[in-house]
C-alpha positions as CSV (number, residue, x, y, z in Angstrom):
1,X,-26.4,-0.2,16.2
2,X,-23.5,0.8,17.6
3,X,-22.1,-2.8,18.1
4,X,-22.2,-2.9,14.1
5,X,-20.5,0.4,13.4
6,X,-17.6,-0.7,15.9
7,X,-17.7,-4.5,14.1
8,X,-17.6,-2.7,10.7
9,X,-14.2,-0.3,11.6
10,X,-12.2,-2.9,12.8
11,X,-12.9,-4.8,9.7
12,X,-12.1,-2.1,7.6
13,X,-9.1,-1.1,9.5
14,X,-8.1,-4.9,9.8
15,X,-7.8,-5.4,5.4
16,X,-6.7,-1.9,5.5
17,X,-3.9,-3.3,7.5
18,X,-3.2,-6.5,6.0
19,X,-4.1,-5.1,2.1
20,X,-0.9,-2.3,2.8
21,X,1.3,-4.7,4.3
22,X,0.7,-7.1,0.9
23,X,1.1,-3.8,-1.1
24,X,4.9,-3.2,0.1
25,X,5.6,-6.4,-0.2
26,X,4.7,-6.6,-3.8
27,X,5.9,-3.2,-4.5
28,X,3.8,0.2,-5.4
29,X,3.2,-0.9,-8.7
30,X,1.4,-4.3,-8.2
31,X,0.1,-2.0,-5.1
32,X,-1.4,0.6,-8.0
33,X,-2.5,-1.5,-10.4
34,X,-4.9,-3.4,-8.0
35,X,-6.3,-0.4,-6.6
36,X,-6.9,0.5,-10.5
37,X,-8.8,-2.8,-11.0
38,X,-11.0,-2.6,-7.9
């Protein structure tokens, strides 16, 4: 159980990571407006 909660936070924190660094690239308002459609 505790093999999956550790598997499951660095996947998160892994697109957390790459989704912000694609956000300032594109700027805050492509950032914003993808947020809005998820």
């Amino acid at each position: 159980m505790l093999a999956v909660i550790s598997i499951m936070l660095v996947l998160m924190t892994v697109t957390f990571g790459v989704f912000r660094t694609f956000a300032e690239r594109t700027g805050p308002d492509a950032a914003l407006a993808r947020i809005q459609a998820v």
